[in-house]
TORZA-344170 format. One record per residue (C-alpha): x, y negated, z negated. Coordinates in steps of 0.5 Angstrom, whole numbers, plus 500, padded with zeros to 3 digits. Each point is the difference from the previous one (the first is absolute). Layout:
# TORZA-344170
  px  py  pz
   X   Y   Z
...
# end
This chain:
# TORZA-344170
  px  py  pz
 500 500 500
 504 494 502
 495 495 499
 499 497 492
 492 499 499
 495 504 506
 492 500 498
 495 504 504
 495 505 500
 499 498 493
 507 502 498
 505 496 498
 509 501 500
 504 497 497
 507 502 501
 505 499 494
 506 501 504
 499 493 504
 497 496 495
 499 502 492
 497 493 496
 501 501 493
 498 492 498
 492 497 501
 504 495 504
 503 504 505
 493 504 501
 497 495 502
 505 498 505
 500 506 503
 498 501 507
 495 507 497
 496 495 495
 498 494 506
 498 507 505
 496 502 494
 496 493 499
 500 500 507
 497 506 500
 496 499 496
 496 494 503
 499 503 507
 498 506 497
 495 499 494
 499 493 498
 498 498 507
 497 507 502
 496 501 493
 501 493 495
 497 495 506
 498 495 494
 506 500 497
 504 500 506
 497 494 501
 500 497 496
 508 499 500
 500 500 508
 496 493 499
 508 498 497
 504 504 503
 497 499 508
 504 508 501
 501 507 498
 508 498 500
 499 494 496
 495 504 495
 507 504 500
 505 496 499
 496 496 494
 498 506 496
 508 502 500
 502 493 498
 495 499 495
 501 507 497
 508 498 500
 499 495 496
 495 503 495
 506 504 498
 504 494 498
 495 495 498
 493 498 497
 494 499 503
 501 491 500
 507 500 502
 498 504 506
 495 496 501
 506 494 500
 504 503 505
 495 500 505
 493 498 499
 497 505 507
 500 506 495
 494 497 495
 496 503 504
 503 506 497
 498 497 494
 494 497 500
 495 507 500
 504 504 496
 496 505 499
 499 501 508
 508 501 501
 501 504 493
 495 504 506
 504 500 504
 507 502 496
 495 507 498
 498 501 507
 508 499 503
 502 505 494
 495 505 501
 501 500 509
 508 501 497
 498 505 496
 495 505 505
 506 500 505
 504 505 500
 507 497 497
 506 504 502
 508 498 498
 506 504 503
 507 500 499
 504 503 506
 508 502 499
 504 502 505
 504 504 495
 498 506 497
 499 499 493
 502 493 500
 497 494 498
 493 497 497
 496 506 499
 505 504 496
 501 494 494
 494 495 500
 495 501 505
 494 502 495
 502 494 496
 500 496 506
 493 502 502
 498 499 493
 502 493 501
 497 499 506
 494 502 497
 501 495 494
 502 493 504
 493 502 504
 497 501 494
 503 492 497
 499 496 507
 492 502 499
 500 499 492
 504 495 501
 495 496 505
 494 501 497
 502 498 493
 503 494 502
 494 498 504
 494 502 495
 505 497 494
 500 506 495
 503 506 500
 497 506 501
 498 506 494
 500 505 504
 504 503 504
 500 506 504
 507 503 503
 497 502 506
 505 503 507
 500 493 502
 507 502 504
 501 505 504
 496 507 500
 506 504 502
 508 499 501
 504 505 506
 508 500 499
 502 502 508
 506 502 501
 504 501 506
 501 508 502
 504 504 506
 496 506 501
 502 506 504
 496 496 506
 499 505 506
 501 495 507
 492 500 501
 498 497 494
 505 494 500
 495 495 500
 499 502 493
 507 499 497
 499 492 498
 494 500 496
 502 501 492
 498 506 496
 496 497 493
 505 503 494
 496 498 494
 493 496 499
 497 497 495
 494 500 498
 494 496 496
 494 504 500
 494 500 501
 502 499 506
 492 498 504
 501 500 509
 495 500 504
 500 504 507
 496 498 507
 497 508 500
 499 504 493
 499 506 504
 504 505 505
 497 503 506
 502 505 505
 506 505 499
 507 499 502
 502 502 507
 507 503 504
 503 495 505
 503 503 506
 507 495 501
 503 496 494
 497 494 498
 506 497 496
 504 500 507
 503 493 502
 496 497 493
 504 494 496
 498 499 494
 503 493 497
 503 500 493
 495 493 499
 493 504 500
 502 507 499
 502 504 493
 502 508 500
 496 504 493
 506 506 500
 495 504 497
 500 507 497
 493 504 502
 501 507 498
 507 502 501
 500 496 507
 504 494 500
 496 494 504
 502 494 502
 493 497 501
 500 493 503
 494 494 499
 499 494 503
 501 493 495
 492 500 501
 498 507 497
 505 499 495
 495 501 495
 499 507 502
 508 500 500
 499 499 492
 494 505 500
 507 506 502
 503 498 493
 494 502 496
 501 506 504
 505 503 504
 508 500 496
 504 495 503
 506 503 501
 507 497 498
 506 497 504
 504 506 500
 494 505 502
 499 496 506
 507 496 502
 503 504 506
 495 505 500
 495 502 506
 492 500 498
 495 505 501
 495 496 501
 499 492 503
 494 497 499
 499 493 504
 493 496 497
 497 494 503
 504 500 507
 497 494 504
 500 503 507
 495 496 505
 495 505 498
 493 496 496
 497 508 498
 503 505 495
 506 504 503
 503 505 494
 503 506 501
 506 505 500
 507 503 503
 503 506 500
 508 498 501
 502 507 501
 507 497 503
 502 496 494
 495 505 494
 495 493 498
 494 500 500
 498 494 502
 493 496 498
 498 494 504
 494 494 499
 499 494 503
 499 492 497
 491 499 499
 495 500 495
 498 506 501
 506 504 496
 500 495 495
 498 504 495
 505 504 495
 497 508 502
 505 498 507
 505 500 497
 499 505 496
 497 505 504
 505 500 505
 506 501 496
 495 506 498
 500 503 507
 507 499 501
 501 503 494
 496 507 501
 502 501 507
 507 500 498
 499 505 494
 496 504 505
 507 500 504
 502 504 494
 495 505 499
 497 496 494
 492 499 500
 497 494 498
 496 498 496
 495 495 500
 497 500 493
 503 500 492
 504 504 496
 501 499 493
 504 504 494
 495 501 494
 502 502 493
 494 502 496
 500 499 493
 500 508 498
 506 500 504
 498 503 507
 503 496 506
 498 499 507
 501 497 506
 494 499 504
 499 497 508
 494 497 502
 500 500 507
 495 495 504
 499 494 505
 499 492 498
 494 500 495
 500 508 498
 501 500 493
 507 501 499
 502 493 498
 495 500 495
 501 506 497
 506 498 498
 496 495 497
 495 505 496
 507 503 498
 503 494 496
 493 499 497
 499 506 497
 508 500 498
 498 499 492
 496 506 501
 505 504 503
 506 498 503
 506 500 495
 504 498 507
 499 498 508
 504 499 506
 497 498 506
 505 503 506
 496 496 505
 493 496 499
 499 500 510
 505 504 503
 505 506 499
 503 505 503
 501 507 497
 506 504 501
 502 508 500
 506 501 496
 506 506 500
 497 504 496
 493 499 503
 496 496 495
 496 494 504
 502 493 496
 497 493 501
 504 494 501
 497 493 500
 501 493 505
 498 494 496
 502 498 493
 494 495 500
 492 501 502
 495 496 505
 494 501 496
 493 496 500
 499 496 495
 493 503 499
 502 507 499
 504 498 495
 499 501 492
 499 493 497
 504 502 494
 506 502 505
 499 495 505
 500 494 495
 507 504 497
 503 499 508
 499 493 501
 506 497 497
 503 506 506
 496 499 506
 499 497 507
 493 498 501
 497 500 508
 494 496 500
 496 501 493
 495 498 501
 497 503 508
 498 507 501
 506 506 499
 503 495 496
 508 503 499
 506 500 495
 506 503 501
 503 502 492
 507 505 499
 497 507 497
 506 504 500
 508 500 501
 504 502 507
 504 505 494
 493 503 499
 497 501 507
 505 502 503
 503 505 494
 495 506 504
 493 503 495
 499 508 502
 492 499 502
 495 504 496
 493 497 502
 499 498 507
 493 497 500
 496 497 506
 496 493 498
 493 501 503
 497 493 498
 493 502 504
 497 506 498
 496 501 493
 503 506 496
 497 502 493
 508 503 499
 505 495 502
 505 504 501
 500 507 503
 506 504 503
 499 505 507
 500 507 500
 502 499 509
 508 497 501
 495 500 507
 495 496 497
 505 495 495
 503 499 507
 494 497 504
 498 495 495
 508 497 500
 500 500 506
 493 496 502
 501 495 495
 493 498 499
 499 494 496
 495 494 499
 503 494 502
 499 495 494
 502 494 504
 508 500 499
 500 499 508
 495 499 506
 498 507 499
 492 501 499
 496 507 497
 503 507 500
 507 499 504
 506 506 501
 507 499 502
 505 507 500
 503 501 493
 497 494 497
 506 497 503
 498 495 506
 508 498 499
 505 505 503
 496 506 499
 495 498 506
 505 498 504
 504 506 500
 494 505 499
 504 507 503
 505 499 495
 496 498 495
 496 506 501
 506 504 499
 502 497 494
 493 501 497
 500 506 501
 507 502 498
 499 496 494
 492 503 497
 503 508 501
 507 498 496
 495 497 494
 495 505 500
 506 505 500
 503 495 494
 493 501 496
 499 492 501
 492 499 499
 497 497 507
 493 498 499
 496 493 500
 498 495 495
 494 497 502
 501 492 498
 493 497 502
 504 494 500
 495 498 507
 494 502 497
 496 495 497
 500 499 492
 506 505 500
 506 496 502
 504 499 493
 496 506 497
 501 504 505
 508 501 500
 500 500 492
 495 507 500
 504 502 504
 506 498 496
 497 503 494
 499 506 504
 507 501 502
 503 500 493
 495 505 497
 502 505 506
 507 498 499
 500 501 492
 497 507 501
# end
């Protein structure tokens, strides 16, 4: 990012590197607090706030004036009292003579601040050099502070008291990003790549709260015949690289400035790889979001580079991606066809490590699609933690995959160290207990999200021996809500339909199918998916896993919290046996 201050799309940078204020005065003078002003006049006080609009114009004649004004007069209420503003030019008075209008004002100012998305960065071309390893929290602490006193420090001046309450709001930056500089084993193919910085370390002041153009995903991802990241250039003033661990794949997922907020949504979910895992070493997989490309419609898609061994996932600049299940989903497809490559089976679905309190222990997958239950069974399980549980791991809350060891057992592995779950799905206990942790996407529409840490990339990827293999069926009423099959045939059958009631998670309606539950990879890549299912099914039938369904009525009008917890409560019982 060569520039020190941008804003649009609701976004604001602010780019240490080239300009750190640490004083009132020097914030003021920056170049980033006129555009913000500015900013801030074109977009909301002449758009939205036309009586006090023009009520200044009236004085000002024009919006670069306006501007000009405010800044001085904000300046000089740093320093000085109201009268002797007034002496050193009369023109401000007009600030002065409605004072409760322009205290309106300095509150709709703040709060246009405040609702966009404020993001520091430091960049270093050095490893391990410069601001981010001795100050860069501090400094984003100040940035908050010296925000948070221009504002305090206008309006007390203005109305003649000081305040006596205040609240230490995030009035700085939602989020700070260290770049660093790093040579990668660069294939000639994807030199275009090599100027944009990889994020080393970020710093957050959650809840972070962002509002995407689409709150759902539709449509599966599909196979491009020729590499879409041939001839591209990516510039380092717009691009960013999240070198991620998704699973044991090292993933170097590239995002335009713009989509940044699902950039930060990949902390909260992938582990983010060190310096020394990435620096000289060629990825598994590359991930480039948000390509402007000429093209208005959506275009996302995937590549095999077999000459180079990285699967490649590619999507275009436009709204209709701007929603984080892009993001996240494609790095999950990337993911599965890879493991498939390895004779691994993905699963889309939950995988949790449950000690019961009279000792027994066991590991249990729940397998379904968007909507099936498995993430709220998870939640009927912390539920009914006091009840039951001594201990739970969550292995993996959307997609794992299993793996068949030496010795012939099946294990499961995880993904993600983090969840993106519906807010409405979520205990109230348990979700007023993740806030301070969060990344909330559009609270308060219809499949409101938060992206929360669950587990540790030590525990998903340490390898659990399956005991329970359980299909989440969300439609079909059942007095027993979890039965086992008799016919490996028959368990087969009802795995590989996928039959779930879609809930509104995508632009899917009624009873829907896709293979496996998993329109990610599974779909795709069918004949080798069937294998593997096939292979996988006998070696745990053969290892005595239990396959059956867990019936979690999650579809089921009045069922959707009640379902998954009878269902929970039924599963202890049958383990406790």
């Amino acid at each position: 990012m060569q520039q020190e201050f941008t804003i649009g799309r609701g976004k604001a940078m602010i780019n240490f590197t080239l300009k750190y204020c640490d004083t009132r005065q020097k914030m003021m003078n920056s170049y980033g607090f006129k555009r913000v002003i500015e900013s801030f006049i074109q977009h909301k006080l002449k758009k939205d706030e036309v009586i006090i609009y023009n009520y200044y114009i009236e004085t000002f004649k024009d919006d670069e004036t306006l501007a000009n004004s405010l800044i001085d007069f904000f300046k000089l209420l740093n320093v000085c009292e109201t009268d002797e503003v007034l002496k050193v030019n009369s023109i401000y008075s007009v600030f002065l003579e409605d004072k409760d209008l322009f205290i309106e004002l300095i509150e709709l100012l703040y709060s246009y601040w405040r609702q966009l998305q404020r993001i520091t960065i430091v960049r270093n071309s050095q490893l391990g050099d410069g601001l981010q390893n001795v100050r860069f929290i501090q400094a984003n602490d100040l940035f908050n502070e010296l925000i948070l006193s221009i504002y305090r420090r206008v309006a007390e001046t203005v109305v003649g008291y000081r305040h006596r309450v205040y609240r230490q709001l995030s009035a700085g930056a939602i989020a700070g990003l260290t770049l660093n500089d790093v040579k990668w084993n660069c294939p000639m193919e994807y030199n275009g790549l090599s100027a944009v910085p990889f994020i080393s370390s970020i710093v957050f002041n959650p809840p972070v709260i962002t509002y995407t153009k689409r709150n759902t995903r539709s449509g599966i991802f599909e196979e491009h015949t020729s590499n879409p990241l041939n001839r591209i250039i990516l510039n380092d003033d717009e691009w960013f690289v999240f070198p991620a661990w998704v699973g044991s794949m090292l993933t170097f997922v590239y995002f335009h400035k713009d989509f940044i907020d699902h950039g930060l949504g990949l902390a909260n979910l992938f582990e983010l790889a060190t310096e020394s895992e990435y620096n000289g070493r060629k990825p598994d997989m590359i991930y480039v979001f948000g390509y402007p490309d000429g093209y208005e419609e959506k275009r996302i898609f995937y590549y095999k580079d077999k000459k180079n061994d990285i699967m490649i996932g590619y999507a275009n600049y436009c709204d209709d991606i701007d929603y984080f299940g892009y993001m996240k989903k494609m790095l999950l497809t990337l993911h599965n066809i890879k493991q498939m490559e390895k004779e691994h089976l993905p699963i889309h679905g939950a995988m949790v490590n449950v000690l019961l309190k009279n000792g027994k222990e066991a590991n249990i997958v729940i397998i379904g699609d968007s909507g099936a239950g498995k993430s709220e069974s998870l939640e009927a399980f912390r539920s009914l933690n006091e009840s039951y549980i001594r201990h739970m791991r969550v292995i993996f809350d959307d997609m794992g995959y299993l793996k068949e060891e030496k010795d012939g057992s099946i294990k499961g592995y995880g993904t993600e160290i983090g969840a993106f779950v519906r807010t409405d799905d979520l205990d109230p206990t348990y979700a007023f207990e993740q806030y301070d942790r969060g990344i909330y996407t559009n609270p308060d529409k219809i499949n409101a999200r938060v992206t929360i840490p669950i587990s540790t990339y030590q525990v998903i990827s340490k390898g659990y021996k399956v005991d329970y293999m359980l299909y989440a069926n969300n439609y079909s009423e059942s007095q027993k809500k979890i039965s086992f099959f008799d016919n490996l045939d028959e368990a087969i059958k009802v795995f590989e339909t996928g039959a779930r009631r879609a809930k509104g998670t995508t632009s899917e309606t009624g009873l829907v199918t896709s293979y496996f539950a998993n329109p990610f990879g599974a779909v795709q890549e069918k004949k080798t998916a069937q294998k593997l299912v096939q292979h996988y099914f006998k070696a745990m039938n053969k290892n005595g896993v239990k396959i059956g369904e867990i019936h979690t009525g999650l579809a089921i009008e009045g069922q959707s919290k009640e379902g998954p917890r009878m269902a929970a409560e039924e599963l202890f019982n049958l383990i406790n046996e």
